[in-house]
N, C-alpha and C positions, 0 to 999 in steps of 0.2 A: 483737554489741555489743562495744566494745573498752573496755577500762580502761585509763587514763592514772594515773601518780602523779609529774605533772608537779609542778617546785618551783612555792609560790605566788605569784602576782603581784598587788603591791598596787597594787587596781585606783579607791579612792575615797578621799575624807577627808571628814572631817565636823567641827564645831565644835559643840559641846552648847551650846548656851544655855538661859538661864535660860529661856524659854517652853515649852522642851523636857523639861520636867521632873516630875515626879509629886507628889500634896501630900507625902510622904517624901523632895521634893528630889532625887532621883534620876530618871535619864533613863528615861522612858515608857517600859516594851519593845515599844507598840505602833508608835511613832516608830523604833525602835531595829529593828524588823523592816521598816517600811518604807524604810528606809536603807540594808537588809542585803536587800533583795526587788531594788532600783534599781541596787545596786552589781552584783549577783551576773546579774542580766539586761544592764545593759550588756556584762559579759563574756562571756555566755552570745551575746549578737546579734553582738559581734567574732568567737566562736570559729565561731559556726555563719553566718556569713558572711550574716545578714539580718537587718533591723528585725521580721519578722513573727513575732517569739517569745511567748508565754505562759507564765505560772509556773502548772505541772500539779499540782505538789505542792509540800509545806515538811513536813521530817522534823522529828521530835524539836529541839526547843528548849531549849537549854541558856544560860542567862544566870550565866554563871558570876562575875562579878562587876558589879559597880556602875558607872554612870560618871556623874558628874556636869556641873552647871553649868563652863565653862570647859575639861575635857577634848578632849582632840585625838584623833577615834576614827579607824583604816586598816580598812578592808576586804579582807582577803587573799582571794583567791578561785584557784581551781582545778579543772581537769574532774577529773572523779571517774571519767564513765562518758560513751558516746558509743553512741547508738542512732541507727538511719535516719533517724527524723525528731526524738528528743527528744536531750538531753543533762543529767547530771546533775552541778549547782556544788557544790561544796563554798567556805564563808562562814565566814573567822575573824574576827572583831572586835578590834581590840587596842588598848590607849591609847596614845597616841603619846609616848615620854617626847623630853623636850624638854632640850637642855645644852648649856653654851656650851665652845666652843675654846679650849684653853689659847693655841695659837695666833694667834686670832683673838678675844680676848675681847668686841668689841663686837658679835659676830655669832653670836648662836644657832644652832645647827644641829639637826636629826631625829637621835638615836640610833639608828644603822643594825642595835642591837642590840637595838631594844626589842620586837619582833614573837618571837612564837615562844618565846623564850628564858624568860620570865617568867611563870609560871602567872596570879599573881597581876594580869598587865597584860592578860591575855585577859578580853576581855568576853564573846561570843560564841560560839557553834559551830553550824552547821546546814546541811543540803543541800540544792538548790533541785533543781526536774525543771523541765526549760523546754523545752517543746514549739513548733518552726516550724509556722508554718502557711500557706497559704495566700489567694488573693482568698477565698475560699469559706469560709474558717473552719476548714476542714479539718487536718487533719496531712500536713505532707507534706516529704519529704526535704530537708535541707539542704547546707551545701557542705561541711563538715566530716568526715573520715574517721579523722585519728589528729590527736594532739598532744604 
């Protein structure tokens, strides 16, 4: 099995809406898992070079803050670990702060600073196992070796 402590790549966005929401206003974390289940398997089928993936496991869940109606949520994702046929995501959630150019004032931009750096703007943290498989259901090797 090889370990990766690849930088992350932010691999989804997501837009909370008001539907998205809990009667406390606050975005569902069952919503909030399936969007961090979606994100971390898209990258998990890129890294391991196939659509035929499954999510094996979901570690420990930590919802470290809030996100509500109108937040702009990134999904960082990163290999953790690389087996013959599985692979293990690592899944940060982060709010997206949003600011305008001095230079450009009529044109908002993504702060390329707001992932990582801000305790407070992580929603998220958890590790996904995503097992290839085969016609058969099976587990079985994929293209992936290092990353």
């Amino acid at each position: 099995m090889t370990t990766s402590h690849a930088t992350p790549i932010m691999t989804y966005r997501k837009l909370v809406m008001p539907g998205d929401e809990n009667p406390a206003k606050r975005l569902f974390g069952g919503k909030l898992m399936q969007w961090a289940d979606e994100a971390a398997a898209l990258f998990a089928m890129c890294q391991m070079r196939t659509k035929s993936v499954v999510t094996l496991k979901i570690s420990e869940i930590l919802f470290e803050n809030p996100a509500m109606s109108g937040d702009i949520l990134e999904f960082w994702t990163t290999v953790k670990k690389i087996g013959r046929t599985s692979m293990t995501v690592e899944c940060m959630v982060t709010r997206k702060v949003i600011g305008v150019r001095l230079d450009a004032p009529a044109a908002p931009v993504a702060d390329s600073k707001s992932y990582m750096g801000d305790p407070a703007g992580i929603i998220l943290r958890c590790e996904f196992v995503f097992v290839s498989i085969g016609e058969d259901g099976k587990p079985t090797p994929h293209g992936q070796v290092m990353v």
